[in-house]
DRENSE-476908 format. One record per residue (C-alpha): residue in three letters; x, y, z. Coordinates in pm, 1 decimal. Example, Ala and Ser with C-alpha at 12.3 -4.5 7.8 and 13.67 -1.06 7.14 Angstrom:
// residues 2
<ALA,<1230.0,-450.0,780.0>> <SER,<1367.0,-106.0,714.0>> 
This chain:
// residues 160
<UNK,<0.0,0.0,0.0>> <UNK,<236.8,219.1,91.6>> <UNK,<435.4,141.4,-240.0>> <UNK,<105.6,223.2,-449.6>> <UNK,<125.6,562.2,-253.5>> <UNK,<489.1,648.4,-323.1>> <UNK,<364.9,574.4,-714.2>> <UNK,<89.5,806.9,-730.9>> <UNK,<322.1,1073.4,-541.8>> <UNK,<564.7,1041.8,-805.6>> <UNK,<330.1,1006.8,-1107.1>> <UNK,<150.4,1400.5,-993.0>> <UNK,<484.8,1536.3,-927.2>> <UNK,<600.6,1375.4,-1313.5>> <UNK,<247.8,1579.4,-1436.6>> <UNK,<289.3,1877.3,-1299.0>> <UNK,<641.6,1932.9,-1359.4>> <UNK,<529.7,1864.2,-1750.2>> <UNK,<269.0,2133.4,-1739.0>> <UNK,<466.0,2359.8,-1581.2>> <UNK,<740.9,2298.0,-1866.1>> <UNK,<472.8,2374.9,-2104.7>> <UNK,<398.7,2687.4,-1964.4>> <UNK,<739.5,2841.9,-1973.0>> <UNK,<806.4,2703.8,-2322.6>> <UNK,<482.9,2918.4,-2411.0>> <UNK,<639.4,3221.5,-2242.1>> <UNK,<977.7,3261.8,-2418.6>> <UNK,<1136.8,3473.9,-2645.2>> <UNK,<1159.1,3419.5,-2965.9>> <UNK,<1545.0,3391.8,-2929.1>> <UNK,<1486.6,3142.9,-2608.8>> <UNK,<1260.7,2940.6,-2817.3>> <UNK,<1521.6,2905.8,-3073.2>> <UNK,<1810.6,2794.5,-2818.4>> <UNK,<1563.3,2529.9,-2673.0>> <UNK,<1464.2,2390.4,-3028.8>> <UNK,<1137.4,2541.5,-3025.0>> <UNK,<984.3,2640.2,-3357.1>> <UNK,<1190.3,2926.1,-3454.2>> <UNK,<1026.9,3312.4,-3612.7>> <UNK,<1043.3,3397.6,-3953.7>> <UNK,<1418.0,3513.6,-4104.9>> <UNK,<1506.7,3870.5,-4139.6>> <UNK,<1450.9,4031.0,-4485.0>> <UNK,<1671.6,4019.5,-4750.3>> <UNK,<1880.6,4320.2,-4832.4>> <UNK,<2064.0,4406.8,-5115.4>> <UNK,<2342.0,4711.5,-5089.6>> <UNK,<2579.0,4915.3,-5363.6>> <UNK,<2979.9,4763.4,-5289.8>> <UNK,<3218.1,5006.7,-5342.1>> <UNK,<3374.5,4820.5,-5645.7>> <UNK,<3048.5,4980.6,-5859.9>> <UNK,<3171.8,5246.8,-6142.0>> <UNK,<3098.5,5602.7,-6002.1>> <UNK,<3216.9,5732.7,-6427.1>> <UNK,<3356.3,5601.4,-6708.7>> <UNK,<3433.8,5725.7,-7076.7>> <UNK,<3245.9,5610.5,-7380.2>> <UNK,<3445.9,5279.2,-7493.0>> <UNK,<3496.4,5155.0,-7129.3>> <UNK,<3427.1,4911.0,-6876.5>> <UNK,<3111.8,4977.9,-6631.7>> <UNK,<3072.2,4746.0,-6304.7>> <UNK,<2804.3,4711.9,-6108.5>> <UNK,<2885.0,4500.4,-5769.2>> <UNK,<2637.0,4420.6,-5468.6>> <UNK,<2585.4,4247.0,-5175.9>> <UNK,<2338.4,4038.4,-5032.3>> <UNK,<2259.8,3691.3,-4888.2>> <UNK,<2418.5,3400.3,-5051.9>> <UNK,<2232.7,3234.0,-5333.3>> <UNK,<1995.4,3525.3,-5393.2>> <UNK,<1942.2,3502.7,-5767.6>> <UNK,<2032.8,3894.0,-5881.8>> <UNK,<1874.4,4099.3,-6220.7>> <UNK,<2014.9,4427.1,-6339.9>> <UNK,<1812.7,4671.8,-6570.0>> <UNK,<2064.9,4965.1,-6698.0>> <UNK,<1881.1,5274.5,-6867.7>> <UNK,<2042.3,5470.1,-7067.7>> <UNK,<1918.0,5794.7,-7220.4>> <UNK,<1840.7,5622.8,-7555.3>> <UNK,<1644.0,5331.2,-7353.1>> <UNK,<1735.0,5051.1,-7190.9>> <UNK,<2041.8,4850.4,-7271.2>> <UNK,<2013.9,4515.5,-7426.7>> <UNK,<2384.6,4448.1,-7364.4>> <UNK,<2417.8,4068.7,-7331.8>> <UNK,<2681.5,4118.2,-6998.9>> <UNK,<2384.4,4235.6,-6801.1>> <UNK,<2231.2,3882.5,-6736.1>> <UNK,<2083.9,3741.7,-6433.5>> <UNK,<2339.9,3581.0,-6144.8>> <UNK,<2307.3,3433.8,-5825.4>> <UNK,<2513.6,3534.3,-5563.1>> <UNK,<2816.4,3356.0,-5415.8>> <UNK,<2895.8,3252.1,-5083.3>> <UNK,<3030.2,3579.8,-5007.9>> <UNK,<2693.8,3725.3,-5126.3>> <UNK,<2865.5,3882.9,-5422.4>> <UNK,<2712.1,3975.8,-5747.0>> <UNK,<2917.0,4150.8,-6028.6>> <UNK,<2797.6,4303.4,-6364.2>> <UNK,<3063.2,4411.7,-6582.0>> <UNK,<3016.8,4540.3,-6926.0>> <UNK,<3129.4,4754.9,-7214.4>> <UNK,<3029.6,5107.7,-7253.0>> <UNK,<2916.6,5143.3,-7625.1>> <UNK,<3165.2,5461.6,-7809.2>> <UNK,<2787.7,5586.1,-7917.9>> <UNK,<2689.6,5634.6,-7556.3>> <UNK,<2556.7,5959.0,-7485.5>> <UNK,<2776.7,6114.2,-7247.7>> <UNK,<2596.2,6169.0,-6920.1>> <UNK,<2369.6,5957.7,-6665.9>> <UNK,<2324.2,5639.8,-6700.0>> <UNK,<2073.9,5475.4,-6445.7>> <UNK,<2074.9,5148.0,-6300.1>> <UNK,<1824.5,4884.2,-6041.4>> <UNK,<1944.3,4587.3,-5909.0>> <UNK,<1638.7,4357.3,-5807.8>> <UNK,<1751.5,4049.3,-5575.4>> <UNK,<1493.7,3773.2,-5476.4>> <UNK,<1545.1,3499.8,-5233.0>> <UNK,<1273.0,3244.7,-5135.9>> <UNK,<1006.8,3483.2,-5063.2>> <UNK,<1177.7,3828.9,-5013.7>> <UNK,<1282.4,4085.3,-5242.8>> <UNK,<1500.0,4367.6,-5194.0>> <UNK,<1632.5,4625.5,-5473.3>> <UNK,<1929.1,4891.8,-5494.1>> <UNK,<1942.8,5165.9,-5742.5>> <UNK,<2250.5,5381.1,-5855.7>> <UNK,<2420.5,5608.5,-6131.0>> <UNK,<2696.6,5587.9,-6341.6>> <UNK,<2826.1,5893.3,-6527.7>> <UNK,<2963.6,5856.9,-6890.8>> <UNK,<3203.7,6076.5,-7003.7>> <UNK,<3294.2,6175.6,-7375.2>> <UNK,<3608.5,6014.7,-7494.0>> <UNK,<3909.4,6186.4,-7582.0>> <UNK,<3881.6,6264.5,-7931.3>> <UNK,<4131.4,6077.0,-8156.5>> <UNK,<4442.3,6229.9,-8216.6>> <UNK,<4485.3,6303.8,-8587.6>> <UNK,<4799.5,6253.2,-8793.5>> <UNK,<4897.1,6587.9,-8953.7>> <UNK,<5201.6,6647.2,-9116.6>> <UNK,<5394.2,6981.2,-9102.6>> <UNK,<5291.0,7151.9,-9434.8>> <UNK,<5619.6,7087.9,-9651.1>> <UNK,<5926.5,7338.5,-9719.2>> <UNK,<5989.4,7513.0,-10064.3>> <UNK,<6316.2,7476.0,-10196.6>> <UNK,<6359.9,7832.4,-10248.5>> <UNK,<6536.5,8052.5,-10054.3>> <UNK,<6430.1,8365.2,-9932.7>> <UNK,<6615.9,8710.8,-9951.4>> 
């Protein structure tokens, strides 16, 4: 009998401890519930941010570069507008960042280019988040070409 008490004892004590459990679980932080294995809250959003390696000008005839960063394995689009419309350069295709986050676009500045602004988005979507950057570049004229003239040629007469 007094076995069959010691059980029940035990058994309430086993009960109550679990609700109690239950209780606090309910209670904690999001950040507690992660620690303890709980179901954890929804990811921050995705960002995407200008790196400094982007083209701030460049001369008709040159190399532009775009470069951002955001999470790893966000797939990345570019749309660059010039004042003509918008380019259809075949360097300006969709990437997906690397494990640094990285994402480059580098491409060739047509000699036609109008000299002045040209404006560029960056669009970057991961799972269900989206996140977009904008920025300028500034095309310059080129020198103009250096022509070839010869020094008009001497007489052979002498002067007096």
């Amino acid at each position: 009998m007094q076995t069959r008490k010691i059980t029940n004892l035990l058994l309430s004590a086993a009960l109550c401890l679990s609700a109690a459990h239950a209780q606090a679980l309910a209670k904690q932080s999001p950040a507690a519930k992660a620690a303890t294995g709980a179901k954890a809250q929804a990811s921050a959003p995705l960002t995407v941010s200008e790196d400094a390696a982007t083209s701030k000008s460049v001369k008709q005839g040159d190399e532009a570069t775009v470069a951002v960063k955001t999470e790893p394995g966000a797939k990345g689009t570019i749309e660059v507008k010039l004042k003509s419309g918008a380019s259809s350069n075949k360097a300006l295709v969709a990437q997906k960042a690397g494990a640094d986050g990285a994402i480059k676009w580098t491409w060739t500045v047509a000699k036609n280019t109008a000299p002045g602004p040209i404006n560029w988005t960056v669009n970057v979507k991961s799972k269900n988040s989206k996140a977009q950057v904008q920025g300028t570049i500034q095309v310059e004229a080129a020198a103009p070409a250096k022509s070839e003239t010869k020094p008009a040629a001497k007489s052979g007469k002498k002067s007096k």
